[in-house]
N, C-alpha and C positions, 0 to 999 in steps of 0.2 A: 721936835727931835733936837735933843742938845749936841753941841761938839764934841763930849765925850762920848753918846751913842755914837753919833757917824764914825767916830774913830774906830772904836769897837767895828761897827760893821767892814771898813776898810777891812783892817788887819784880818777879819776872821775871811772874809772875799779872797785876800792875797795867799790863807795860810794853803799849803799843796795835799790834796788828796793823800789822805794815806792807803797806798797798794796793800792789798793783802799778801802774805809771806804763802807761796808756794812750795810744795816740798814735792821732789817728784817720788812714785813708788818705788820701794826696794824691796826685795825679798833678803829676810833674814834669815841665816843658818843657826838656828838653835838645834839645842844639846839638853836630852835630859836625865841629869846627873842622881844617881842615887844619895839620900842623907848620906851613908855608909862611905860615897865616897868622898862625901867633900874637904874632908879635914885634907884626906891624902892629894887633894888636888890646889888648894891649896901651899900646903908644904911644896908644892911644886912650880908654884908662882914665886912661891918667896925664896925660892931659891937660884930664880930667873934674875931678881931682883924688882920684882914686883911692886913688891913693901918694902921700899928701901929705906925706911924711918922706923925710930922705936915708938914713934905714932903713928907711925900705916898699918903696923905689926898690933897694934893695941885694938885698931879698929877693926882690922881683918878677924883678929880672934874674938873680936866683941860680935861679928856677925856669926861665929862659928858655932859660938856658945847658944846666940838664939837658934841656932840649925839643932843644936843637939836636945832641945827641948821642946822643939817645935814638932807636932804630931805626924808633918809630912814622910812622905816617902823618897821622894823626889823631889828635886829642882828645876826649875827650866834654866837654863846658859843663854847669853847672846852676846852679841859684839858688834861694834862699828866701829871704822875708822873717826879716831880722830883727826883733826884740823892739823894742818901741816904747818902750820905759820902756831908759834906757843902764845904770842899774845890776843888771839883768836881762843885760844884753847883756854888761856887762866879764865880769858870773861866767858866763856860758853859752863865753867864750874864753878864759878861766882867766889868771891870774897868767902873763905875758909869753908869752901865748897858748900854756897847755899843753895846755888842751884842743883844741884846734885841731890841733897838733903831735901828740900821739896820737891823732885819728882820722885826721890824714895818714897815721900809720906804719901803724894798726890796717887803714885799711880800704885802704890800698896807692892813695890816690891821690896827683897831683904838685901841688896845691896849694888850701888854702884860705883865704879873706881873707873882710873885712869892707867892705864899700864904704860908707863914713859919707856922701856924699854921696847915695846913693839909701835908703841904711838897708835893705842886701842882704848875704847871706852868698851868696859868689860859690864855685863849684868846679871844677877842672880834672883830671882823670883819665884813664887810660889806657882805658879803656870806660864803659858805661852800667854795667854793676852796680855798680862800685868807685864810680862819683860816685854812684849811688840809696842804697850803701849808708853812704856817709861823710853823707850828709843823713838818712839817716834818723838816726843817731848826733846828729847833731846836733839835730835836732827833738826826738830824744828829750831830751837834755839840756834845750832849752831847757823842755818841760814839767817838768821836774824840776825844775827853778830853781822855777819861780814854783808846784810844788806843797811847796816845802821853805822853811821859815823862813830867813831872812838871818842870819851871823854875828853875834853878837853885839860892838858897838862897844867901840873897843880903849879899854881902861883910861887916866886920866889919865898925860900923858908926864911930870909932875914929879917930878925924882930924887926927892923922899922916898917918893915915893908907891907909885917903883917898888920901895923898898927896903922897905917895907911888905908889897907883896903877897910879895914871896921869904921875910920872914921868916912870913907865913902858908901858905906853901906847906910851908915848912920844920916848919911848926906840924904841917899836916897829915900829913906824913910821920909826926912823933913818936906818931901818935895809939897808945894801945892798940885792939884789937881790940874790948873790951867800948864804946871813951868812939866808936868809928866805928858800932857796932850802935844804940848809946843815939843818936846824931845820926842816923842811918838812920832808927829807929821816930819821932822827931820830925817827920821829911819827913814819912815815909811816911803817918803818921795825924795828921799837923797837931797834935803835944802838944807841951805846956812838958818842962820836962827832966824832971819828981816824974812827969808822968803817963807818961813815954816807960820811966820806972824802974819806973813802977807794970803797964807793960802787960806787960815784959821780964819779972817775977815773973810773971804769969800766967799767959806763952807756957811759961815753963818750967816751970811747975807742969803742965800739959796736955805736955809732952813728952815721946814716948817714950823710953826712956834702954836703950840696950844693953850689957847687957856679954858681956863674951867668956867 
């Protein structure tokens, strides 16, 4: 066994089980809206201030236009609260709402939004399962958010600063194998570099060594 395996097994020994994300049952109140009436219910949101963008408005009527072609009769409606806290909320809808957009695709319904005036995530689909199932996606998400630490904030934007970290990135690349093991056992047991050198003697002295 080399010093680079037992390192390996250290770390993965130390790394903490991951919990599985719990979501408790809710019962939703869905609504189901005839094609006929959605356009007018609609106009009714954006009049709330719903779509408060002339590209919430583009996107809304881009749902509208597939309602008016789409063979259905009916919609199903649903709703949840959103996150009361907004920085919870951006990452629960991802970067130019990816999240949002893949559980539209995933769970096959025609449209989900954010209503900041009521502090609601709204849904529209072709049945009751497809909207039960794009909200529990989402409720799971949002437990996930507030059970997972926040991104860590982006590094200072000043050009030298950022030509600093490339050339440590660059550093890191160069490492040898032995000078990333010796910073490895440093994390790993909180030593200066002599005890991180002194402990790597040790590991290897107790090492099984194979030959062929």
């Amino acid at each position: 066994m080399s010093v680079e395996t037992q390192t390996f097994i250290i770390q993965k020994e130390q790394q903490p089980c991951k919990q599985p994300i719990m979501v408790p049952p809710m019962r939703y109140p869905l609504e189901c809206v005839p094609s006929s009436d959605m356009r007018g219910n609609f106009q009714r949101l954006t009049a709330m201030g719903c779509f408060p963008t002339d590209e919430a408005k583009s996107e809304a009527n881009a749902f509208l236009e597939r309602v008016n072609h789409s063979p259905l009769k009916t919609w199903t409606f649903g709703f949840i609260p959103a996150p009361p806290h907004s920085e919870i909320t951006r990452r629960v809808i991802g970067k130019n709402g990816y999240y949002f957009k893949m559980t539209t695709t995933l769970s096959e319904v025609g449209f989900i939004w954010h209503n900041r005036d009521t502090n609601k995530f709204l849904f529209w689909g072709p049945s009751p399962y497809n909207v039960v199932k794009a909200m529990n996606t989402i409720r799971w998400r949002i437990h996930k958010v507030y059970a997972t630490h926040p991104p860590p904030p982006p590094r200072l934007d000043s050009h030298y600063e950022i030509e600093d970290i490339s050339d440590d990135e660059q550093e890191e690349d160069n490492l040898t194998n032995n000078e990333k093991v010796i910073r490895d056992i440093m994390k790993i047991y909180s030593l200066d570099r002599k005890g991180a050198e002194e402990k790597i003697d040790e590991m290897a002295k107790s090492a099984v060594v194979n030959h062929s």
